[in-house]
C-alpha positions as CSV (number, residue, x, y, z in Angstrom):
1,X,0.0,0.0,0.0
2,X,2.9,2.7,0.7
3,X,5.0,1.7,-2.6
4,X,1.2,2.5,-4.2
5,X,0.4,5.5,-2.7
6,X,4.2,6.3,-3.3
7,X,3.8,5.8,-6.8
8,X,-0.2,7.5,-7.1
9,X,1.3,10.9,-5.6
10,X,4.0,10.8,-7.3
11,X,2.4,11.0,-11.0
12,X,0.5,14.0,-9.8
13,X,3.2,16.2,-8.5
14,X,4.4,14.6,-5.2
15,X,7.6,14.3,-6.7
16,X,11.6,14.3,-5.3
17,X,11.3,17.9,-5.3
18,X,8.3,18.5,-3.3
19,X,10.0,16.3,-0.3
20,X,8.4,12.6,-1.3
21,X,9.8,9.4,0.4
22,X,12.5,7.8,-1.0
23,X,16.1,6.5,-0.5
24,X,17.6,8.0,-3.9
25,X,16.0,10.8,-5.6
26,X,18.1,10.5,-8.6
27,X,19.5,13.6,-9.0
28,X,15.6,15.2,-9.4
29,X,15.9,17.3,-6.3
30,X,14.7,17.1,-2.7
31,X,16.9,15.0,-0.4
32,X,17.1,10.9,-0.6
33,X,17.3,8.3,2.0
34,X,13.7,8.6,3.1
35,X,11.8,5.8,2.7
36,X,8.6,5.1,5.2
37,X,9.5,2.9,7.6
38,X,5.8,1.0,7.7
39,X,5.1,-0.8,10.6
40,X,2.2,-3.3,10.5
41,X,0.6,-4.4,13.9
42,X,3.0,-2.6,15.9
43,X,3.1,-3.2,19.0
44,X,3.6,-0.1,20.2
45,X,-0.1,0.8,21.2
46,X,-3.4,-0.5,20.3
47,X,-6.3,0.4,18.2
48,X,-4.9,3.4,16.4
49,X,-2.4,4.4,13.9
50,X,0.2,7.5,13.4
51,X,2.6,8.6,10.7
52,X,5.7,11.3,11.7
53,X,6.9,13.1,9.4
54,X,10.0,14.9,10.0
55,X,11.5,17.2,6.8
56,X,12.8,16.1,3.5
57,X,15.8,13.5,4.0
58,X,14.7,12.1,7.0
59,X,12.4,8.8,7.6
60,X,9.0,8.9,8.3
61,X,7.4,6.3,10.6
62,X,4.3,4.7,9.6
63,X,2.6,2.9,13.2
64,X,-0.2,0.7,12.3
65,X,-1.3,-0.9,16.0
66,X,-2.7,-3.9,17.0
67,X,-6.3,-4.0,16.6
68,X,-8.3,-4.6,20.0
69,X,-12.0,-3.9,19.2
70,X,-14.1,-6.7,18.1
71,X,-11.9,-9.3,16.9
72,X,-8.2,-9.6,17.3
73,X,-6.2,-8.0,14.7
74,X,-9.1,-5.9,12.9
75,X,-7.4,-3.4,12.7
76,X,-6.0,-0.3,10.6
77,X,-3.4,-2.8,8.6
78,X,-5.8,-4.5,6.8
79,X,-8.4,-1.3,5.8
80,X,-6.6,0.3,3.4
81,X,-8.2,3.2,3.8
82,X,-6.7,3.6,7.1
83,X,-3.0,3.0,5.6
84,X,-3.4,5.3,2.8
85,X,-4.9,8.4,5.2
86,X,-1.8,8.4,7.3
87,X,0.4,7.8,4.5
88,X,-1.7,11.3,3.9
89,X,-0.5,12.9,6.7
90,X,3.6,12.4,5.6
91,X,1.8,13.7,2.0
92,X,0.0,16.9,3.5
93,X,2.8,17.6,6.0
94,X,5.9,17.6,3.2
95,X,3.6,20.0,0.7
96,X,1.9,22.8,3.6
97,X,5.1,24.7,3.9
98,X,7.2,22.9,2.0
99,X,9.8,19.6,2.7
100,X,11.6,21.2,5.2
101,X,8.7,22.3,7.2
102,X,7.1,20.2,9.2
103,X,5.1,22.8,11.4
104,X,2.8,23.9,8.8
105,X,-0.3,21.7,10.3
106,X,-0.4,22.6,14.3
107,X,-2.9,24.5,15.0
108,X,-6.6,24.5,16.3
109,X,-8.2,24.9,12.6
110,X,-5.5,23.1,10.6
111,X,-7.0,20.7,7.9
112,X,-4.1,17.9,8.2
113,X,-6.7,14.7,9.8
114,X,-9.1,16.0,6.5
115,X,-6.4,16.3,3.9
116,X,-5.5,12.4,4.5
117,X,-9.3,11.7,5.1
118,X,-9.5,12.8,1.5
119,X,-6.5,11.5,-0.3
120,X,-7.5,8.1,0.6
121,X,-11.1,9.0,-0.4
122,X,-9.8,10.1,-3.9
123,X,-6.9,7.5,-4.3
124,X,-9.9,4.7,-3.4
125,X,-12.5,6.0,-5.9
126,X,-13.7,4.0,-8.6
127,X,-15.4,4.3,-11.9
128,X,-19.1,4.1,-11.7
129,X,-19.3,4.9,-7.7
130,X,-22.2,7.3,-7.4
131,X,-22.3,10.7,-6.0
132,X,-21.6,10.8,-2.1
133,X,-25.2,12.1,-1.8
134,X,-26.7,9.0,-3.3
135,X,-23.6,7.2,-1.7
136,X,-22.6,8.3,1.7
137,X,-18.8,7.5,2.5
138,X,-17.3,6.2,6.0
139,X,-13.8,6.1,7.5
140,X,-12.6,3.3,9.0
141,X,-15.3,0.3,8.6
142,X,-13.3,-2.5,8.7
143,X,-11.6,-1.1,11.8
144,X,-14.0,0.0,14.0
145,X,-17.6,-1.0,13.0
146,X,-20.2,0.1,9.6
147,X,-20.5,3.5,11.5
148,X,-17.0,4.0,10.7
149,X,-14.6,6.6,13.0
150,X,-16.0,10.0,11.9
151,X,-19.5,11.5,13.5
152,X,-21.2,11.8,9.9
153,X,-20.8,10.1,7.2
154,X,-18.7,11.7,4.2
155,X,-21.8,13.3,1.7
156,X,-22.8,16.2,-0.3
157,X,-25.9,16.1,1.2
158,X,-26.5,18.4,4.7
159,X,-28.6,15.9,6.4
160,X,-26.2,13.0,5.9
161,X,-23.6,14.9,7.0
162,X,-24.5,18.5,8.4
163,X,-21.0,20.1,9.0
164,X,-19.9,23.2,7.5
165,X,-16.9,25.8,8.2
166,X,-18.9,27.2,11.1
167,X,-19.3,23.7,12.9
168,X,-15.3,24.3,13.3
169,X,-15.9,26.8,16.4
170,X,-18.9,25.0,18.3
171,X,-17.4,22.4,19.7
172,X,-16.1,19.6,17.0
173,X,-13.1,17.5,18.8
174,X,-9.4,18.6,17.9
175,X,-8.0,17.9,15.6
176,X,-9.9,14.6,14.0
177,X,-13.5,16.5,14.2
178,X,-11.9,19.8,12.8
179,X,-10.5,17.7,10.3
180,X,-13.4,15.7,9.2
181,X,-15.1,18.8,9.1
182,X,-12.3,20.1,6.4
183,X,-12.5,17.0,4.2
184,X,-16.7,17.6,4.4
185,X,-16.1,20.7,3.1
């Protein structure tokens, strides 16, 4: 799943250049010796995953934990969605501020947990799926339950899903709520 979502961003601009992971850039800018160091039912925590991103020519770490939920091991390794939002996080952190900035995404309002939210959203699309209105779309299925790990469903529609910008300061959880509310948007 990271050598595709390596490959995906990379044929729309998430190139050497722009800071992407990788141990030889080839001479095509950006530093090298960066790959994502993907860890698949770590055992470092439980039920949740992480991806940190520090600036160009360093290695990201991608922590995909143990599931704990319903059934041992359902968890974020196996829903791809899941892998390919925080592989969205290294993605959105590298390109808001640029490779060598990895502080563009801390703050109260910052879009970072919507960004990867949507990437995987976009990257998962198919030919022939139907408008989100006629189709609502949740996070997280395999890993938690059919409600998914978002408060609304992803939809065009306002009573699927009735966030808008000014559901940011009443209350929404920080920053996964903020963010949902971003990739809604």
């Amino acid at each position: 799943a990271n050598n595709y979502m390596h490959d995906r961003l990379w044929a729309v601009g998430f190139d050497e250049a722009s800071g992407n992971f990788q141990t030889n850039n080839y001479g095509r800018g950006g530093l090298g010796n960066d790959r994502v160091q993907a860890e698949s039912q770590d055992g470092g925590g439980t039920n949740n995953a992480n991806f940190a991103t520090p600036p160009d020519g360093s290695r990201p770490r991608m922590q995909m934990y143990i599931g704990t939920n319903f059934t041992p091991n359902h968890d974020g390794s196996f829903d791809t969605h899941v892998v390919f939002h925080e592989y969205g996080h290294g993605w959105s952190i590298r390109l808001v501020g640029g490779p060598a900035v990895t502080s563009g995404l801390n703050n109260l309002q910052q879009m970072g947990e919507g960004l990867a939210d949507v990437v995987g959203m976009l990257l998962l699309a198919e030919p022939g799926d139907e408008a989100l209105m006629a189709d609502p779309y949740r996070v997280g299925t395999y890993l938690i339950s059919t409600s998914g790990i978002r408060p609304f469903p992803y939809s065009t529609s306002l009573i699927t899903n009735p966030h808008t910008y000014s559901s940011i300061g009443s209350g929404v959880s920080v920053p996964h709520g903020v963010g949902s509310v971003w990739a809604e948007i």
